[in-house]
N, C-alpha and C positions, 0 to 999 in steps of 0.2 A: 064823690069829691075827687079831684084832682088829685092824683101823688107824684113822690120823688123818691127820690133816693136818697140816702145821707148816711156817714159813717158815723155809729156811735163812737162817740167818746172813749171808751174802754176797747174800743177793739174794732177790727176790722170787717166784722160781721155786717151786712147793707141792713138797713131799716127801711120800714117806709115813715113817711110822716105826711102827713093833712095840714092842705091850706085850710085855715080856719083857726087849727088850736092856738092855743094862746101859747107863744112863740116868747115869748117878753112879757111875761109877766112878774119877772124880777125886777122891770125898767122902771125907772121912776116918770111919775109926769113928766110930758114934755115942758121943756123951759124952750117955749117959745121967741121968748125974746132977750135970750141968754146968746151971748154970739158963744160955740163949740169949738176948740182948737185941737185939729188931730192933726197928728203926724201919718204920712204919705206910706204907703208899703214900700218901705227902704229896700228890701228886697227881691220884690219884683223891678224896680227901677235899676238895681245895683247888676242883675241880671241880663235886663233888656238892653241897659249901657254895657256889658261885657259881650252882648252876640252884635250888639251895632258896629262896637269898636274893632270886633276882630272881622268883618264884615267890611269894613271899609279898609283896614289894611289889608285884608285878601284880596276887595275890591281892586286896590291900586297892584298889588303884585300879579295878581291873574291878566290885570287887562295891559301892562305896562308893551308888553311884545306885540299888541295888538298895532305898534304904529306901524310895524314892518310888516305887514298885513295888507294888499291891492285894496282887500275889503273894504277896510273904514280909511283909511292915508290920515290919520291923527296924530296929534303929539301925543310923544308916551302919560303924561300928568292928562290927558283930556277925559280920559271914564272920570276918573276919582275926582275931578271938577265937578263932572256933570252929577257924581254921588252923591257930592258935599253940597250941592246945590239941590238936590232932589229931597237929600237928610233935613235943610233946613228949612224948606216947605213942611215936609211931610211931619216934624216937631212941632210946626205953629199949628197944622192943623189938629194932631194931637191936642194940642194944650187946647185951644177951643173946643174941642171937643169933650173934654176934661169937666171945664167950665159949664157945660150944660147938664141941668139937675133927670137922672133918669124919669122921671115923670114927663116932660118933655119929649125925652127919646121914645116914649110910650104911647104918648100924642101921636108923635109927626112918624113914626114907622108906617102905616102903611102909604103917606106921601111921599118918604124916601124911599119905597119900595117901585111906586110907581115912575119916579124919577130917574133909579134903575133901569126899569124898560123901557122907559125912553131914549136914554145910554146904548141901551145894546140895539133896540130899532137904528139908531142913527149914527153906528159902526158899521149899519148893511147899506147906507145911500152911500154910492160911489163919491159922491162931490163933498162927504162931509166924513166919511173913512176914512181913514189909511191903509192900506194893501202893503204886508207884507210878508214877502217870501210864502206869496199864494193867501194870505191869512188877514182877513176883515177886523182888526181885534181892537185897533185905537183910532181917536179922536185928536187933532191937531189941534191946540189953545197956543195961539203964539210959540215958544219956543217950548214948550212943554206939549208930553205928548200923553196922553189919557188912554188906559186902559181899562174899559169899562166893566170886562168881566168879573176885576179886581173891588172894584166898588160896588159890583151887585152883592159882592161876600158878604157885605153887612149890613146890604138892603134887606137882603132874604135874613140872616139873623137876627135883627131885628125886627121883621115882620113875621117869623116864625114865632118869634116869642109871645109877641104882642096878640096873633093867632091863635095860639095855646090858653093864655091868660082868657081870653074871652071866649075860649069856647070850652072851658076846663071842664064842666058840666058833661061834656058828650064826647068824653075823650074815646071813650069803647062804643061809639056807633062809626061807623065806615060810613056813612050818609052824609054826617053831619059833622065829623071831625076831619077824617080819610082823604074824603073824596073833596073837597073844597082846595087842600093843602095841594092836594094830586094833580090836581087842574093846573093850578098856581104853576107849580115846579116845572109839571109837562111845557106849560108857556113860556116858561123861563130856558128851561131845556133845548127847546127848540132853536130860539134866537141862538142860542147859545150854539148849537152842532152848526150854525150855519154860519159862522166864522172863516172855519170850525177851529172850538177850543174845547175836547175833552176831557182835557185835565180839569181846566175850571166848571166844567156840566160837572164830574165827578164830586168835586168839590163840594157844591151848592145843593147837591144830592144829599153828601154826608152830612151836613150843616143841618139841614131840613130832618133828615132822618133822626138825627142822633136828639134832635130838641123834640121831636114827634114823640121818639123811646122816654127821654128823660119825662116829659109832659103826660104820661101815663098812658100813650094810645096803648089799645089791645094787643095783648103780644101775636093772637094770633093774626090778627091783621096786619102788625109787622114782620112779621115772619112772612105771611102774605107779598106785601111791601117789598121786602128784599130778594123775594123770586124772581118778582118782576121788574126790579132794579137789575139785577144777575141776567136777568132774560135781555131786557133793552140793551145792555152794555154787551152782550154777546154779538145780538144782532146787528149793532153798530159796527162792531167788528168785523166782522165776517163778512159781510155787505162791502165794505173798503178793502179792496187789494192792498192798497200802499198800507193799510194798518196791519192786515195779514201780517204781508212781508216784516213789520215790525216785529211781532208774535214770534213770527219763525230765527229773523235772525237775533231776538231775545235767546230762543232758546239753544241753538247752536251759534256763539257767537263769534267764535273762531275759525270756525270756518273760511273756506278763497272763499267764497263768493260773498258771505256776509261781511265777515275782517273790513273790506276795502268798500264796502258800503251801507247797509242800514245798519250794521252793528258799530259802524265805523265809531263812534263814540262813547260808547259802552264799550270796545275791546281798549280805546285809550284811559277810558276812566278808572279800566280794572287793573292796565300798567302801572296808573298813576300811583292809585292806591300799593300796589305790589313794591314799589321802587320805594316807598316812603318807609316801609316797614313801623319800627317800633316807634321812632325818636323824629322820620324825617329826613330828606335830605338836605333842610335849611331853609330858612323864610329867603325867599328871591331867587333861589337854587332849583327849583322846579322846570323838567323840561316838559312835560306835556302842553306848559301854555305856551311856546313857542310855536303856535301855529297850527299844532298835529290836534290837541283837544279841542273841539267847534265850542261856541259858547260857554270857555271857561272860567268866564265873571257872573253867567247869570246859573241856567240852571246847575251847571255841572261846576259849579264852585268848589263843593262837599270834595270834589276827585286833588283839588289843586293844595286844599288842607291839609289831606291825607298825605299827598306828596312830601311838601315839605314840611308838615307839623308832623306827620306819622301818626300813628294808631294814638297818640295820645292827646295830640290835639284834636281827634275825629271825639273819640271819647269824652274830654272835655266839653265839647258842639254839644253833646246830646245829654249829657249830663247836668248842663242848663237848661236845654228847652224841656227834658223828664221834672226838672224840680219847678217850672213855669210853669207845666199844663198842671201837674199837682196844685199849685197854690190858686190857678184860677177855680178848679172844679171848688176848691178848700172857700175861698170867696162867695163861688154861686152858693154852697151850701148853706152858708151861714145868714147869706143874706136871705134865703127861704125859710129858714128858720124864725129869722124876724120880719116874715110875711112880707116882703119884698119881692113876689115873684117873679116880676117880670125882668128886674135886675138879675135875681139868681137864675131864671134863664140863659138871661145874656151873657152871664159870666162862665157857665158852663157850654153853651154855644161856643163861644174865645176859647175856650180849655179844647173842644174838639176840631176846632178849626186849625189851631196851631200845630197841635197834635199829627190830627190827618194828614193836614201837607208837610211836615217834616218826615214823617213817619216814609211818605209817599217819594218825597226826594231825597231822602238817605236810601230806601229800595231801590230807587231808577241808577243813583248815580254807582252803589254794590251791585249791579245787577241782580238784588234779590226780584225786582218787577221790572216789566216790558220798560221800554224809554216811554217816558211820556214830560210835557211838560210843565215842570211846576216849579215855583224858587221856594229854595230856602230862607224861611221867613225874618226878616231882618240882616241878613249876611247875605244875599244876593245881589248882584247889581240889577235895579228897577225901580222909576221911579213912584210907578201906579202900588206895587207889592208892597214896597215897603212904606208908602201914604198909608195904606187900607193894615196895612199888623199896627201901624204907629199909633192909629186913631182907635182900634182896636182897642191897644193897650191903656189908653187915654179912658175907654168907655170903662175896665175894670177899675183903675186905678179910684174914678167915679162912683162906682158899686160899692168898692173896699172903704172908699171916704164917708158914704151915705151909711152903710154898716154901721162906722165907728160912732158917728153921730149918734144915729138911735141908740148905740148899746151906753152911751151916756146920759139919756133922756132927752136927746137934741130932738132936733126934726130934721130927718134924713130927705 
């Protein structure tokens, strides 16, 4: 039978537990035709409105210097327009996405999976891509601009899930579980390096992998798994000079010759942070975004906080997104427990996805890891990133509602 993981109750010791047992057998019959009134996780919402809001005001202070910039020649107010405008898309489709009962999402997964690689096929025809700065990665919709690797995050998530769910039976054969997901991913992989966007292959990697682990594949076929995950990602590297040179001016980044070129961003980000020290130089008071720090609205945001919030507003950043990926895995669990699998997938999926790329662009932007590019989930300037965390959050807030339901006797 399938397993998970789950934290007892009294302690932090992991358990397994079985789909099958009876999960709810304190629940009373379903009251079918009882309408259920639950209140919303105040707390995940209370959270995800504290990383948006401070997100859009870094937005506007990061990107304000950008009009004296040859690069963009915009009014200082034009990012934080195009945010406020990207924020109120990306909430409606949240909330619809809200609206739709996970059984649903459990249907139509692997058609939005497919509709994903249709996405990323038609990022590689010249006449229906965008090119930029060398890079195939978005789709033009009138004034809106689609990034499609961003939307494959929760194609593959929930088609990982929905994967798992039906094939829970043969989770310890590499035949029949393994090698089906391995195809999937390699095909996805592909389109994906050929952009090329490793940050997001990266990504759709850990997504797949972490729901593979949770979903009980054999450890030793995961361990397997992650060889030659470690192996491809080497090889990827090494193979690309200009990724090299990344690697190298990572690891000496002060250096003449890296300083003033591929380190050029990591040695501003690591000013950034250094100038900010404890308290900050002051909201608006920040100099690296005049000009010196490259893309410091989107990936390299984390660097313009540290600036002028200092070590305590970086602290604060992450001390919401640790108490969020906590509360989502706290969701999947629960909702496994009352035999909801595919939700408690998905909710735990959202827990590693946010995680991973936080985790990923707090390293890039410390230079604890090489640059790479990824945003910071909800405080980034972007408007594909932040659609795909928003709706994201929309799918938990759905799992958490469906929860509460059943643990009243509803129908979740």
């Amino acid at each position: 039978m399938l397993k998970f993981f789950k934290k007892d109750r009294e302690g932090d010791v992991p358990i397994r537990t079985k789909i099958g047992d009876s999960a709810v057998a304190a629940i009373a019959s379903p009251r079918l035709n009882t309408k259920i009134n639950v209140q919303p996780d105040w707390g995940v919402l209370f959270v995800v409105f504290s990383l948006v809001l401070i997100g859009t005001l870094m937005v506007f202070s990061a990107s304000i210097s950008l009009s004296d910039a040859p690069k963009y020649k915009v009014a200082p107010e034009s990012f934080l327009i195009k945010h406020l405008i990207s924020l109120a898309i990306a909430l409606s489709c949240a909330y619809a996405v809200n609206k739709v009962p996970m059984r649903v999402w459990e249907t139509l997964a692997p058609y939005v999976f497919i509709f994903g690689v249709a996405l990323l096929v038609a990022v590689l025809i010249p006449s229906i891509g965008r090119n930029v700065n060398g890079a195939s990665r978005w789709i033009q919709v009138g004034p809106l601009r689609i990034q499609a690797t961003e939307f494959m995050k929760i194609a593959v998530l929930l088609y990982a899930a929905n994967f798992i769910v039906r094939k829970q039976n043969y989770m310890h054969s590499f035949k029949k579980a393994f090698l089906p997901m391995g195809i999937v991913v390699a095909c996805v992989g592909f389109l994906v390096l050929e952009e090329p966007d490793l940050g997001a292959f990266m990504m759709i990697l850990i997504i797949a992998m972490g729901l593979l682990y949770l979903g009980g594949v054999n450890f030793s076929i995961f361990l397997s798994m992650i060889g030659v995950v470690v192996a491809l990602i080497v090889g990827i590297v090494v193979t690309s000079p200009w990724r090299m040179q990344r690697i190298f001016a990572y690891m000496d980044p002060w250096s003449k010759d890296h300083a003033l070129g591929k380190s050029y961003q990591l040695s501003h980000s690591l000013i950034a942070f250094g100038r900010g020290e404890i308290w900050g130089v002051g909201l608006g008071d920040a100099i690296e975004k005049q000009n010196y720090l490259p893309e410091a609205h989107t990936d390299f945001i984390l660097a313009i906080i540290g600036e002028e919030l200092g070590f305590i507003g970086v602290a604060v950043i992450l001390m919401l997104f640790v108490w969020l990926v906590r509360r989502a895995f706290e969701i999947g669990r629960k909702a496994i427990k009352l035999e909801h699998v595919f939700s408690g997938l998905v909710a735990q999926g959202i827990a590693i996805w946010l995680g991973a790329q936080t985790f990923i662009n707090v390293g890039v932007a410390s230079g604890l890891l090489p640059t790479k590019g990824l945003t910071l989930p909800f405080v980034s300037f972007g408007g594909s990133a932040l659609m795909a965390t928003l709706c994201a959050i929309g799918l938990l807030l759905r799992i958490d509602y469906e929860n509460k339901v059943t643990m009243r006797g509803g129908r979740g």
